[in-house]
Structures are given as C-alpha cells and as structure tokens.
One Martini backbone bead per residue (centre of mass of N, CA, C, O) as a GRO file, in nm:
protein
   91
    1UNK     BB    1  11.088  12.079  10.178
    2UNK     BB    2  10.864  12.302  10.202
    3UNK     BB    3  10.600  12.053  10.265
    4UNK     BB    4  10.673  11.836  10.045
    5UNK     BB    5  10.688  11.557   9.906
    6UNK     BB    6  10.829  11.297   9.762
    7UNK     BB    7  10.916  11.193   9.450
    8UNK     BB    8  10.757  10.923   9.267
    9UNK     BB    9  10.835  10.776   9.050
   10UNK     BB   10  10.667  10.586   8.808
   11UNK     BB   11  10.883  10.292   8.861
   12UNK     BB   12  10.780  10.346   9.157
   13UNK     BB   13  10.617  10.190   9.444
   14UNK     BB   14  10.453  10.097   9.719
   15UNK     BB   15  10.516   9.825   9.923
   16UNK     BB   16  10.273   9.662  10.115
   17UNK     BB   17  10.520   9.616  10.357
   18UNK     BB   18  10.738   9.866  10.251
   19UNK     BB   19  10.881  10.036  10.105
   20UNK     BB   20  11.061  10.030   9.735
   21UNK     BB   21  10.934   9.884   9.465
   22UNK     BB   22  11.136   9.802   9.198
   23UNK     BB   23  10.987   9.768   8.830
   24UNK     BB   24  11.106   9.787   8.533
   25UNK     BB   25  11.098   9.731   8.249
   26UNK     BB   26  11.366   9.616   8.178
   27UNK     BB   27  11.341   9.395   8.406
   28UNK     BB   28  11.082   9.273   8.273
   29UNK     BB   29  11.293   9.199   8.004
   30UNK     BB   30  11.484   9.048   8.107
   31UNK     BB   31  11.348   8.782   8.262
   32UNK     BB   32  11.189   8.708   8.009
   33UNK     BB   33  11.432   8.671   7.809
   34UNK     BB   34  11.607   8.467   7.995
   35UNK     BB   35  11.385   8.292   8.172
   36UNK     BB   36  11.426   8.333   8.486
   37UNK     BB   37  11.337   8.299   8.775
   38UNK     BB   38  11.089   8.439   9.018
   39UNK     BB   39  10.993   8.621   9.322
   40UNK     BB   40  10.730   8.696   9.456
   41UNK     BB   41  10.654   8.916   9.721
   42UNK     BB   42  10.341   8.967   9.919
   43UNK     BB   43  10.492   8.873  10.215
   44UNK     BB   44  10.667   8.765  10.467
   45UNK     BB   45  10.552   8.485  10.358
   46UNK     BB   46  10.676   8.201  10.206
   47UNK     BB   47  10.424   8.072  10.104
   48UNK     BB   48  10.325   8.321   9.924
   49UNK     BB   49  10.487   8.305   9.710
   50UNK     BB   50  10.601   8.357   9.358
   51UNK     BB   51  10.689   8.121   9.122
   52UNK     BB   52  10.871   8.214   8.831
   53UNK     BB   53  10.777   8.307   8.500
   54UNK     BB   54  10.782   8.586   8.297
   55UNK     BB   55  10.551   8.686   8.039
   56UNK     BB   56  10.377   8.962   8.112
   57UNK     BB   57  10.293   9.298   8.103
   58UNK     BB   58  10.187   9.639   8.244
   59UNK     BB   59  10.130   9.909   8.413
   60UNK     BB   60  10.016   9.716   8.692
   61UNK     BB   61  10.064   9.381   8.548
   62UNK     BB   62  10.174   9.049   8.605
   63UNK     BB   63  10.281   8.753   8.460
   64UNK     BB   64  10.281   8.423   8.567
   65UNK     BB   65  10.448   8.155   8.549
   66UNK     BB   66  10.441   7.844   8.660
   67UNK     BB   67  10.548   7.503   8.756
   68UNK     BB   68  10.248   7.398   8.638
   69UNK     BB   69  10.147   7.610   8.416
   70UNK     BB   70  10.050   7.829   8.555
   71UNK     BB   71   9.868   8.170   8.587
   72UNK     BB   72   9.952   8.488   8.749
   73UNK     BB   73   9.846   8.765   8.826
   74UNK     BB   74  10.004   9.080   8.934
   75UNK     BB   75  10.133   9.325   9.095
   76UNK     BB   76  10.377   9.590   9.069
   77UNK     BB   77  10.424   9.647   9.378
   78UNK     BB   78  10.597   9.380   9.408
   79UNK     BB   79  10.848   9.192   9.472
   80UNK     BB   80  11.141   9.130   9.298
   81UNK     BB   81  11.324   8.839   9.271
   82UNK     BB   82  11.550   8.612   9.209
   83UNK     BB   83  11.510   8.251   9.310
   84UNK     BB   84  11.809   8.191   9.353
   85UNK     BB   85  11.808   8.351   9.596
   86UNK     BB   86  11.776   8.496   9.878
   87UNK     BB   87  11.509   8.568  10.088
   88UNK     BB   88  11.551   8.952  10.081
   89UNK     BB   89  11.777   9.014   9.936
   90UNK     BB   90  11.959   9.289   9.777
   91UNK     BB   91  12.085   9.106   9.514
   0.00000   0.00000   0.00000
C-alpha cells in the first residue's frame, strides 16, 4: 500500500472498543422515520447500553430519547443496532 494508511469514509468512525461503527445519515433517518427503538453499545457491558429512539444528529452526535422519556446526546462513534436484535449481532 505504498506505506499509506487506508482511508476511512467520512460516513465510518472507528468505535471506541474498536473495529468500524458505521452510522450513516440515511440510516439515523431511517431510524428516526421508522420509529424502531435502537441500542447504542458504548462499550462490552451490557448494562450500559442505551435503549431509545433517535430524535435529532448532527455531524459529530445523536439524540436518543429513552423510554423515561429523558434523552441523552451520544457520540456517532458508538455501535448502533435495532433493539429488537440480538446484543452484537452483525445483522
């Protein structure tokens, strides 16, 4: 490769407990449209994930409202997947 590094995407951060979260606009608009609750994974534990739906992002976070109906700003960084899914699964 030359000794260059590989180019990650704009749309691809790399997630704090590593490999590729990939979090694109259409799909936190898909989400938000949708209504779907989503798990945001900021970290192996289960106990701290966020349960919610998206309301609102920008380039760097998202709104995720709970079902307390408090909401809670995270980073685009964290692993994002339907609720309804499996915890980690890739699909």
């Amino acid at each position: 490769m030359n000794g260059m590094k590989p180019m990650i995407p704009r749309s691809m951060s790399v997630s704090p407990y590593g490999g590729i979260a990939v979090i694109s606009e259409e799909q936190l608009d898909q989400f938000r449209v949708s209504g779907d609750r989503v798990r945001v994974m900021r970290d192996e534990m289960e106990v701290n994930d966020v349960v919610g739906i998206v309301v609102a992002w920008d380039d760097t976070t998202v709104v995720i409202r709970r079902a307390n109906r408090r909401v809670v700003k995270l980073s685009r960084n964290y692993r994002f997947e339907l609720a309804s899914s499996e915890r980690g699964s890739d699909g």
